[in-house]
C-alpha positions in Angstrom: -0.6 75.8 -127.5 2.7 74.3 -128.2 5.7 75.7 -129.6 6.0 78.6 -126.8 6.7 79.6 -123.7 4.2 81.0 -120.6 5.0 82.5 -117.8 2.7 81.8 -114.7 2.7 82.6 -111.3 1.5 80.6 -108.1 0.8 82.0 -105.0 1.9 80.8 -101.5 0.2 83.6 -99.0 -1.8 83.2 -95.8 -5.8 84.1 -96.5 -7.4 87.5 -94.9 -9.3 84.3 -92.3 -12.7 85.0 -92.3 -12.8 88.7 -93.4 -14.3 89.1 -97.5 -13.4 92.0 -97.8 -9.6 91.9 -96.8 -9.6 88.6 -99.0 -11.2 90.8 -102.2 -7.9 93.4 -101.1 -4.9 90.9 -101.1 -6.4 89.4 -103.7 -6.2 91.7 -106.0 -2.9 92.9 -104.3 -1.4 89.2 -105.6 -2.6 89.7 -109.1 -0.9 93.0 -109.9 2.2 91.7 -108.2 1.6 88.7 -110.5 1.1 90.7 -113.9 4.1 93.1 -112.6 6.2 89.8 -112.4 5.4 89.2 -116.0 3.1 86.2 -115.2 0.0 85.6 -118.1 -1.6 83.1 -115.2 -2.0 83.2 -111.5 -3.0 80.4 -109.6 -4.5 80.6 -106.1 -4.9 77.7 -103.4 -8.1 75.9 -102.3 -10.8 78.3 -100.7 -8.3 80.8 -100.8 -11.2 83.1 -100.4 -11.7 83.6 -97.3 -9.0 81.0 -96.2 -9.9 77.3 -95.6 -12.1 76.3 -92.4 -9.4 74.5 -90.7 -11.7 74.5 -87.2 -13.7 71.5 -88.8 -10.7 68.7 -88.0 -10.6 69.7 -83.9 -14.3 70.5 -84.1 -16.9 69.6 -86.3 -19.4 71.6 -84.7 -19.0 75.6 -84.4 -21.8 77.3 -84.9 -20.5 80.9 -84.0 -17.4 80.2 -86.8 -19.9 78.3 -89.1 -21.9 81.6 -89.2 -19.4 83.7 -89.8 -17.5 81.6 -92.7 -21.0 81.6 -94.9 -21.2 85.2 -93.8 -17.1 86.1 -95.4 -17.8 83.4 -98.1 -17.8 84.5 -101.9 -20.8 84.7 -104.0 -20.2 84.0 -108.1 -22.8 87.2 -109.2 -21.9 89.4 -106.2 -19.9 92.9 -106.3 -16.7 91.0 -104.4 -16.3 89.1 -107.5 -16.8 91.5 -110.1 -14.3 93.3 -108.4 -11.8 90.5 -108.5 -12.8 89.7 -112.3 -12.3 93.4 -113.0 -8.3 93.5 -111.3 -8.0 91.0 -113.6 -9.0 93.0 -116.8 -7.1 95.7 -115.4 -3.8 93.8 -115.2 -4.7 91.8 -118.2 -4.1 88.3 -116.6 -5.7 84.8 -116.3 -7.2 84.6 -112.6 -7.7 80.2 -111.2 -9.0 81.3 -107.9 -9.7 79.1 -105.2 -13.2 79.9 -103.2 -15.5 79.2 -100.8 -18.9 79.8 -102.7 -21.7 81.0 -101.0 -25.0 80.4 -103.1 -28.0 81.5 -100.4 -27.2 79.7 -97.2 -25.3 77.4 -98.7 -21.4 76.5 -99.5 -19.6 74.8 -101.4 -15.5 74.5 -102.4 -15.3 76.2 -105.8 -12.6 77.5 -108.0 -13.1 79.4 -111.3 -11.4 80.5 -114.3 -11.5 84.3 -115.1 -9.7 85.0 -118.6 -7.6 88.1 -119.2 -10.6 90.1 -120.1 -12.3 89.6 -117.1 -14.6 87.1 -117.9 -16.0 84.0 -116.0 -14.8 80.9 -118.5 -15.1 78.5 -116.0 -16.6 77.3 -112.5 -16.8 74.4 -110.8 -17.5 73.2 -107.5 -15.3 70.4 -105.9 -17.4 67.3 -106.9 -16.9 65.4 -103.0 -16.0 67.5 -99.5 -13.9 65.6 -98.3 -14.2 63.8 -94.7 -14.9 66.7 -92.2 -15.2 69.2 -95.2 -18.9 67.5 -95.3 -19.6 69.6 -92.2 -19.6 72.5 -94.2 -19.3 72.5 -97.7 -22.3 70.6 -100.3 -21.5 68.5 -103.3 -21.3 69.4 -106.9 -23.7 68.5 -109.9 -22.7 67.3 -113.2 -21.5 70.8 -114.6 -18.7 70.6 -112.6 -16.8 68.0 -115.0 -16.4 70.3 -117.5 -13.4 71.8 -115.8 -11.2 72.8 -118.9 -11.3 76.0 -120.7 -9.2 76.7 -123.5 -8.0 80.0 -123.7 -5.2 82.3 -125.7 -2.3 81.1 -122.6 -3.5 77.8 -123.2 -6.2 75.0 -121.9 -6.4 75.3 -118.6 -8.1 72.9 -116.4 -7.9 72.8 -112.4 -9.2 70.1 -109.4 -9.2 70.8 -105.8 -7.0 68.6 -103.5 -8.5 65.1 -102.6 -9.9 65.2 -106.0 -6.7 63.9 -107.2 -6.7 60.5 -105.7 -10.2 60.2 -108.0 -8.9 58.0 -111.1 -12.5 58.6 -113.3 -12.4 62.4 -112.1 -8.7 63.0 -113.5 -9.1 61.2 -116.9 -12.1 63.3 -117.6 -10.0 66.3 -117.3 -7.3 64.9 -119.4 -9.4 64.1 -122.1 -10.7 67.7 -122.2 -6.9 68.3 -123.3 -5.5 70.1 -120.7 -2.2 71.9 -121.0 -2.1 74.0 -117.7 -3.4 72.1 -114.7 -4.2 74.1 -111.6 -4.2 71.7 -108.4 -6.2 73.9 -105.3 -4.9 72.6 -101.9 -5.6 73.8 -98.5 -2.5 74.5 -95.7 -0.9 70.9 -96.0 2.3 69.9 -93.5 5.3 67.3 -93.6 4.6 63.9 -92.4 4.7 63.6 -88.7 5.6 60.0 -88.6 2.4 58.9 -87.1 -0.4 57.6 -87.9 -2.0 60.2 -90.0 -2.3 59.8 -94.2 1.1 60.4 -96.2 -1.2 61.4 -98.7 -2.0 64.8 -97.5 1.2 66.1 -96.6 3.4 69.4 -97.7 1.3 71.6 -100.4 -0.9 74.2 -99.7 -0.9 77.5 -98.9 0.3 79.3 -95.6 -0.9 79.3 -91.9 0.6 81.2 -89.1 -0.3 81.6 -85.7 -2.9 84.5 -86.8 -4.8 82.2 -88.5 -4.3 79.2 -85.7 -5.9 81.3 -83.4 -8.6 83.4 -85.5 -9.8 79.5 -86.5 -9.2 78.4 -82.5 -6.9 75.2 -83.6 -4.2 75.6 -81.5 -5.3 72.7 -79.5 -6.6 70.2 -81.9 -4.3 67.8 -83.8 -4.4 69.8 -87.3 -3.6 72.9 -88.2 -2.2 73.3 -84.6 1.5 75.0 -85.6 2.7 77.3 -87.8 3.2 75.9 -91.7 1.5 74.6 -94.6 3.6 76.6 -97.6 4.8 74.5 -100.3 3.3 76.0 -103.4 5.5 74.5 -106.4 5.2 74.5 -110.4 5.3 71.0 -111.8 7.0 70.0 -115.4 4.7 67.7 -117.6 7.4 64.9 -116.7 6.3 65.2 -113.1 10.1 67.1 -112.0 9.5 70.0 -109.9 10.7 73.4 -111.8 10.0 75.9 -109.6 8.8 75.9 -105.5 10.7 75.8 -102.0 9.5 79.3 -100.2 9.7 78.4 -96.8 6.3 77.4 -95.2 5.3 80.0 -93.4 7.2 82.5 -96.2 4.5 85.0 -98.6 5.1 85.0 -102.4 5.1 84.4 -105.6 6.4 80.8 -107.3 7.1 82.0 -111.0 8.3 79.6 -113.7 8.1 80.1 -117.4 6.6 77.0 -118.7 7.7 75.3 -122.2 4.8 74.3 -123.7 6.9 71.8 -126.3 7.0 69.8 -122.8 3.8 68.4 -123.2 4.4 67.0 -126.8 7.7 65.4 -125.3 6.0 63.6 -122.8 2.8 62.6 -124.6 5.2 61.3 -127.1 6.1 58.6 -124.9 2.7 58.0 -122.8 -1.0 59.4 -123.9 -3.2 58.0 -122.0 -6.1 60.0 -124.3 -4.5 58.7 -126.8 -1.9 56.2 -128.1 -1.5 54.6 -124.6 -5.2 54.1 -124.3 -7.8 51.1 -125.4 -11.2 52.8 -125.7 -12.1 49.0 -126.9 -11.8 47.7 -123.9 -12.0 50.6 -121.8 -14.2 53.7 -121.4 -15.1 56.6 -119.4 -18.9 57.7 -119.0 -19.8 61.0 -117.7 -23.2 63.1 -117.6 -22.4 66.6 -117.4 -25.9 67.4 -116.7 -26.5 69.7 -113.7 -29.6 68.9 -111.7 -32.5 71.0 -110.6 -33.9 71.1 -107.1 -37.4 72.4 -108.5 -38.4 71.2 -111.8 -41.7 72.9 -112.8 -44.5 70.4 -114.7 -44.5 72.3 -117.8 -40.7 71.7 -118.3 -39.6 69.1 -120.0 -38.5 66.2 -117.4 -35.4 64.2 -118.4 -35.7 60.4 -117.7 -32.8 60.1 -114.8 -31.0 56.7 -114.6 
């Protein structure tokens, strides 16, 4: 997909907390504002649906909350998403949303691809929780690695936050060719100068004191204070192109992306590629996803 220009859209908005239907609403609100602005791609944060549990760092235990999230979470084949798929359609748009996925009493952090027809072209569940996020959320199966989907805008491929500190996890999506990468994070803050990882400071999407006290974390030492927006757009080169709404500020970060970037800097590094030695070094995956029931008169697969 070289050779021209996109124009895509990230948003930096506070989630409808615990409420599905509100979430389907602004949704869908942010996506024609997004195809108004021009945009052929909108990207949404990490369980942007409905709104990251942030309760699970003061608490890892809420049984009243915990009910409720699986209760507001978003099913793939349910009328809240067909309704989201069909916004898109309507506004003819590429949706990466970010999602908590409810399949039967179950959860799990998910993001999906819906093309500008309104079609499902990819879904994927976050392969780890990470930490606390193992309270609530179950791990993915093998299906999930096959996280790139090309499509008329380009191939676009997305992972959700911690995700990107996983070397093996990241070089299978480069090697799908990704063009358009679509990185999911929660409400992230500056470094407090303590103690606490550098690594999961400043991106994310918004919180404000509506959320602080709808997810009762006003005294716990996360997701205490008002913050968490620093949605930015990211040049193949790794320099910052477009970003900087204040963090507590609603919006749109638009940027018109030159796809000739991507030649430029594979030119000099391609790690699928030139820069690589597949002689010495390799990447297996198994992209198999596994069944919980497996009837006798199916064919069983010898596992490893």
């Amino acid at each position: 997909m070289t050779g021209k220009s996109v124009r895509v859209a990230v948003v930096q908005a506070e989630p409808a907390w615990l409420d599905l239907a509100e979430s389907v609403k602004k949704t869908c609100a942010l996506i024609a504002d997004a195809a108004n602005e021009g945009a052929s791609l909108v990207a949404f944060p990490e369980c942007w649906v409905p709104g990251y549990p942030t309760w699970i760092w003061s608490r890892p235990v809420d049984s009243k909350l915990a009910i409720e999230y699986i209760q507001n979470s978003l099913g793939i084949d349910s009328a809240e998403m067909r309704a989201i798929c069909q916004c898109a359609a309507e506004n003819k748009i590429v949706v990466v949303l970010g999602l908590s996925e409810r399949d039967g009493s179950s959860l799990y952090i998910a993001q999906c691809t819906i093309d500008e027809n309104g079609e499902i072209r990819m879904r994927r569940r976050k392969l780890k929780p990470t930490h606390m996020e193992r309270t609530v959320f179950g791990d993915s199966s093998g299906g999930s690695l096959v996280n790139v989907v090309p499509l008329d805008v380009g191939k676009i491929g997305a992972l959700s936050c911690w995700e990107h500190i996983q070397p093996l996890l990241k070089y299978n999506t480069y090697q799908q060719g990704e063009e358009i990468h679509v990185a999911g994070w929660p409400p992230v803050y500056p470094h407090k100068g303590n103690s606490s990882l550098w690594s999961i400071s400043a991106e994310g999407s918004v919180l404000t004191q509506k959320g602080i006290d709808r997810m009762e974390t006003g005294s716990g030492n996360m997701f205490e204070t008002p913050g968490g927006g620093a949605s930015a757009i990211i040049a193949p080169d790794g320099k910052k192109i477009a970003g900087d709404l204040g963090a507590v500020e609603e919006g749109l970060v638009l940027a018109d992306l030159d796809m000739n970037m991507i030649l430029g800097a594979k030119s000099f590094v391609d790690v699928c590629g030139h820069y690589s030695r597949p002689d010495m070094l390799w990447l297996g995956i198994d992209t198999r996803d596994r069944k919980r029931v497996v009837n006798y008169d199916e064919k069983i697969e010898a596992l490893p």
